[in-house]
Biotite code that builds the C-alpha atoms (Angstrom):
import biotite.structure as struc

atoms = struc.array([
    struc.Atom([7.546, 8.467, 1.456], chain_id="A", res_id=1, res_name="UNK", atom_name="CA", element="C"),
    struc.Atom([4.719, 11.121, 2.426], chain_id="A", res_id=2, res_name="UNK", atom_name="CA", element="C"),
    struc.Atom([3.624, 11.068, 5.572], chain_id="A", res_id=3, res_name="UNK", atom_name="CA", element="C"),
    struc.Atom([0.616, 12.901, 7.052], chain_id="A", res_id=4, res_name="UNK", atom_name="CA", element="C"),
    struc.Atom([0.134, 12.919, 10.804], chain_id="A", res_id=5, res_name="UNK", atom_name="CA", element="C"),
    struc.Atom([-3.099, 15.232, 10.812], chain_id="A", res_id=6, res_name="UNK", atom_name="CA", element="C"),
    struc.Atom([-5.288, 12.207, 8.790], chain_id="A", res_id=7, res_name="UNK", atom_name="CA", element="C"),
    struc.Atom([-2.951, 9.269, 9.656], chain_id="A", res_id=8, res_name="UNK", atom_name="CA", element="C"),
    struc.Atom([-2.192, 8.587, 6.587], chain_id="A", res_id=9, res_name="UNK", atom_name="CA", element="C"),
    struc.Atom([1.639, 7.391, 5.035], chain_id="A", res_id=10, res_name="UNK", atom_name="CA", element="C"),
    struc.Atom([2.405, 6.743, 0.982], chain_id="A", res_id=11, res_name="UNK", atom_name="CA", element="C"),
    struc.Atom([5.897, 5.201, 0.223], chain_id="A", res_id=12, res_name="UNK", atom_name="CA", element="C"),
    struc.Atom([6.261, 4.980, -3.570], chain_id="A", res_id=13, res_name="UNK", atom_name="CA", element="C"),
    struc.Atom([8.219, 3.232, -5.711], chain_id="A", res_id=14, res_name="UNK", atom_name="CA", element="C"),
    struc.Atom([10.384, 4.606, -8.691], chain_id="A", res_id=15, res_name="UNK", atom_name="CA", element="C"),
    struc.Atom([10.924, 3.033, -11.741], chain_id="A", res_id=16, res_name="UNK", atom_name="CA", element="C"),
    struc.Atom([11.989, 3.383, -14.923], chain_id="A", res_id=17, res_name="UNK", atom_name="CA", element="C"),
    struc.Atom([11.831, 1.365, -18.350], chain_id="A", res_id=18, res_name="UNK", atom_name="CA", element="C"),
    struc.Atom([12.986, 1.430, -21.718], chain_id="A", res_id=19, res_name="UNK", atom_name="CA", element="C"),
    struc.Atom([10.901, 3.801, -23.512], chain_id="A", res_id=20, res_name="UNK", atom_name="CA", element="C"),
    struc.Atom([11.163, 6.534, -20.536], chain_id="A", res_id=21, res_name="UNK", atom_name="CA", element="C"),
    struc.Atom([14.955, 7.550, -18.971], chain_id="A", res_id=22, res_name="UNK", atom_name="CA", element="C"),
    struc.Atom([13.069, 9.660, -16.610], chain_id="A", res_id=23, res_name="UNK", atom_name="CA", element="C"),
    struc.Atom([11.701, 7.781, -13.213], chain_id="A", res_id=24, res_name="UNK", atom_name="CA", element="C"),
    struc.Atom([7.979, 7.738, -12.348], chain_id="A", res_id=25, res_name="UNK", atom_name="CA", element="C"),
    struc.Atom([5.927, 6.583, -9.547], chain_id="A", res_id=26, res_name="UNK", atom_name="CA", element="C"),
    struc.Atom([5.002, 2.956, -10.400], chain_id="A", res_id=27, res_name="UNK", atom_name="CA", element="C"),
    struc.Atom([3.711, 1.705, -7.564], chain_id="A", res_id=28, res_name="UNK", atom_name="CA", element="C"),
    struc.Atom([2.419, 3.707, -3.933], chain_id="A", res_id=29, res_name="UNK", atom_name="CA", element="C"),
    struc.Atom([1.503, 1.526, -1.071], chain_id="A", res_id=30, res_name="UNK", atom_name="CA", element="C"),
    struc.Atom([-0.800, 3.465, 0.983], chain_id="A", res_id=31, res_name="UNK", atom_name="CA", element="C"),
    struc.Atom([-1.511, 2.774, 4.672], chain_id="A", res_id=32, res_name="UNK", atom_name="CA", element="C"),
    struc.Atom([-4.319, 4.372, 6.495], chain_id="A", res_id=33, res_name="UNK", atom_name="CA", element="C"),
    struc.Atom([-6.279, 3.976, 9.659], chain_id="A", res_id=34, res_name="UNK", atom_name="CA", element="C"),
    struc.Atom([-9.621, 2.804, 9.050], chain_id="A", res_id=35, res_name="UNK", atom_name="CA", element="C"),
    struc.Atom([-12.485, 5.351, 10.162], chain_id="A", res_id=36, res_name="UNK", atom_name="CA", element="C"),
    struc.Atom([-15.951, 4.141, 8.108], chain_id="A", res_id=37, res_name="UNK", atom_name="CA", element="C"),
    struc.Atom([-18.933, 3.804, 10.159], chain_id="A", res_id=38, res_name="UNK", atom_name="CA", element="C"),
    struc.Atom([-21.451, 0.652, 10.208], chain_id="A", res_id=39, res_name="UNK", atom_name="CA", element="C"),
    struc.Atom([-21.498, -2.320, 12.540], chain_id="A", res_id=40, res_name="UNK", atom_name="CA", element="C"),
    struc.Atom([-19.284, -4.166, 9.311], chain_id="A", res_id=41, res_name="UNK", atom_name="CA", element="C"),
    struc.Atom([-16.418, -1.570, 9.595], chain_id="A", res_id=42, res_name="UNK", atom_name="CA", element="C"),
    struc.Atom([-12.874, -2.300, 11.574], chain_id="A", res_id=43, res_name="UNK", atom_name="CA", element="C"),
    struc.Atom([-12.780, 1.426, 13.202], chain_id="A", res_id=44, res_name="UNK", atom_name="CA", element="C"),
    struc.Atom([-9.210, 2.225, 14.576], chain_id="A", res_id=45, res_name="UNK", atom_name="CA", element="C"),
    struc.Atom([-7.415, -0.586, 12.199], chain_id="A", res_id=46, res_name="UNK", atom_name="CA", element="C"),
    struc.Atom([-4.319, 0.001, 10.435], chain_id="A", res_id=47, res_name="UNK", atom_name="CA", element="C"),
    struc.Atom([-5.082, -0.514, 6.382], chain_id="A", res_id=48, res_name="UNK", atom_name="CA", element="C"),
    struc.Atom([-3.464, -0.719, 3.403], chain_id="A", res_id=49, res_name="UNK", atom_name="CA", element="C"),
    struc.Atom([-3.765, -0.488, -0.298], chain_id="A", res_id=50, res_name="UNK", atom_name="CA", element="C"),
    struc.Atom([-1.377, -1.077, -3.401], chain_id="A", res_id=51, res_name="UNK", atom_name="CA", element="C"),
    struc.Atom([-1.392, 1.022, -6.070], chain_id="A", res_id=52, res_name="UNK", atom_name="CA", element="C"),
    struc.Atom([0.041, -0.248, -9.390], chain_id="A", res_id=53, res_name="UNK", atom_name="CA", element="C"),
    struc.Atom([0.386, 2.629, -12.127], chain_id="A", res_id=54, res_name="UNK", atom_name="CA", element="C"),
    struc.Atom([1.480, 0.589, -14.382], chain_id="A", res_id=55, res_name="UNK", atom_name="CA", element="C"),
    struc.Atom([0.939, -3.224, -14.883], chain_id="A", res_id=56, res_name="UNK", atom_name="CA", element="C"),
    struc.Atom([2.032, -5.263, -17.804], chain_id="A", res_id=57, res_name="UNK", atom_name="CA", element="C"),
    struc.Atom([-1.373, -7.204, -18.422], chain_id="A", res_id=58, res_name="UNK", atom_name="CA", element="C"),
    struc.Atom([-0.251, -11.015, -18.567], chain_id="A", res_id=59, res_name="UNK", atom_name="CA", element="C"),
    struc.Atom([1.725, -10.500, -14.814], chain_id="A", res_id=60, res_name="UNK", atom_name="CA", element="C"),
    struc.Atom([-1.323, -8.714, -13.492], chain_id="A", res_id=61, res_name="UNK", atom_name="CA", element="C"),
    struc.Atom([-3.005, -12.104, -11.556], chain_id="A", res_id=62, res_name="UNK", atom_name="CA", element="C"),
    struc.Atom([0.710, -12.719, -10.234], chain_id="A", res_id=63, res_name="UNK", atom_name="CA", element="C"),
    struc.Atom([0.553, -9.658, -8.879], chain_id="A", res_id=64, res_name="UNK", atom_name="CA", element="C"),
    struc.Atom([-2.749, -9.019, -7.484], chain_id="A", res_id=65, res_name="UNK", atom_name="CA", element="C"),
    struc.Atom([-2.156, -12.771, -5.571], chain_id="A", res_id=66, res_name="UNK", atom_name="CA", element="C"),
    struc.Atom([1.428, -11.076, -4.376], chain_id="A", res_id=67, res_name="UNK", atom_name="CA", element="C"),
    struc.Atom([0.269, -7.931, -3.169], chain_id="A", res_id=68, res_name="UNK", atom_name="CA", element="C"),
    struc.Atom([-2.601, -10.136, -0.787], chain_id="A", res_id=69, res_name="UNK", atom_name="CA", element="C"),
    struc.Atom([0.685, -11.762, 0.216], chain_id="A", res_id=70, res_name="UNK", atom_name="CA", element="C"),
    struc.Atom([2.278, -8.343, 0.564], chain_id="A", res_id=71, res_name="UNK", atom_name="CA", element="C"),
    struc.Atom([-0.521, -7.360, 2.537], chain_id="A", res_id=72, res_name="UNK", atom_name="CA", element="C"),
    struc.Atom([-0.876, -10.401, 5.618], chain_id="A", res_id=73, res_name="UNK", atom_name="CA", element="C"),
    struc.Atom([3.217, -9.426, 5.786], chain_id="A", res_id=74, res_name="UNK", atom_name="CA", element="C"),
    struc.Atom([2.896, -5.696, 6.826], chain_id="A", res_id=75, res_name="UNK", atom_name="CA", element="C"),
    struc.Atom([-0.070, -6.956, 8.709], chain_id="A", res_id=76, res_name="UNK", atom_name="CA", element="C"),
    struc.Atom([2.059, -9.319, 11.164], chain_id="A", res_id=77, res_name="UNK", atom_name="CA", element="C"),
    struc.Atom([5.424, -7.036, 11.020], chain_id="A", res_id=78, res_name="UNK", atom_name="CA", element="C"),
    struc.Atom([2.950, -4.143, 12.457], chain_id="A", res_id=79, res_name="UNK", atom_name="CA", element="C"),
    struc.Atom([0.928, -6.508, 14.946], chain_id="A", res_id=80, res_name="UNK", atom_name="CA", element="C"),
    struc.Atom([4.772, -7.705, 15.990], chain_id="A", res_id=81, res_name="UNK", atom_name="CA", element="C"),
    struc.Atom([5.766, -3.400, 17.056], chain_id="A", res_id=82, res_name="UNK", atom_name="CA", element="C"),
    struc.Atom([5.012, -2.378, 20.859], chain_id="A", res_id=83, res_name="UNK", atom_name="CA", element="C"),
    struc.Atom([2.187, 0.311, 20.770], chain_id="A", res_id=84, res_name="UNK", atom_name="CA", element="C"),
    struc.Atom([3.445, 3.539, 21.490], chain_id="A", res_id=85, res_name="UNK", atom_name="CA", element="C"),
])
C-alpha cells in the first residue's frame, strides 16, 4: 500500500506469483484518487478508482473487466457507508 497525502492519492497492490517466476511481482494495483479535472462534465472532489491488471491471461480478460466494474460500485458504497472526517 502507498499512500500519498500531498496529491490524495493511495495504491494497494497485489503480489503474485506463478509458475515460470518464484519471485513475486505486482500483478494488480488498485489506485484511488480524488477527482480534480475541470469542465462542467467532471465530478470535482469525488473519490475514484482504477484497476490495474499487469498481467491478464487473455481468455479471463472480459470476466475480469465485468468484475472489476463490480469491484468498483463495492468500494463505492463501503466508502459512501464511512462518516466524513
Amino acid at each position: 500500500m502507498t499512500i500519498n497525502r500531498r496529491e490524495k492519492q493511495v495504491d494497494i497492490d497485489r503480489l503474485d506469483m506463478n509458475w515460470w517466476d518464484e519471485s513475486p511481482f505486482i500483478g494488480r494495483r488498485d489506485h484511488f484518487y480524488v477527482e480534480e479535472r475541470g469542465g462542467t462534465n467532471s465530478h470535482n472532489g469525488e473519490l475514484t478508482f482504477v484497476r490495474h491488471d499487469m498481467w491478464l491471461f487473455t481468455l479471463l480478460k472480459p470476466f475480469v473487466q465485468n468484475w472489476s466494474f463490480l469491484s468498483a460500485m463495492s468500494y463505492k458504497r463501503a466508502f459512501a457507508a464511512q462518516p466524513s472526517l
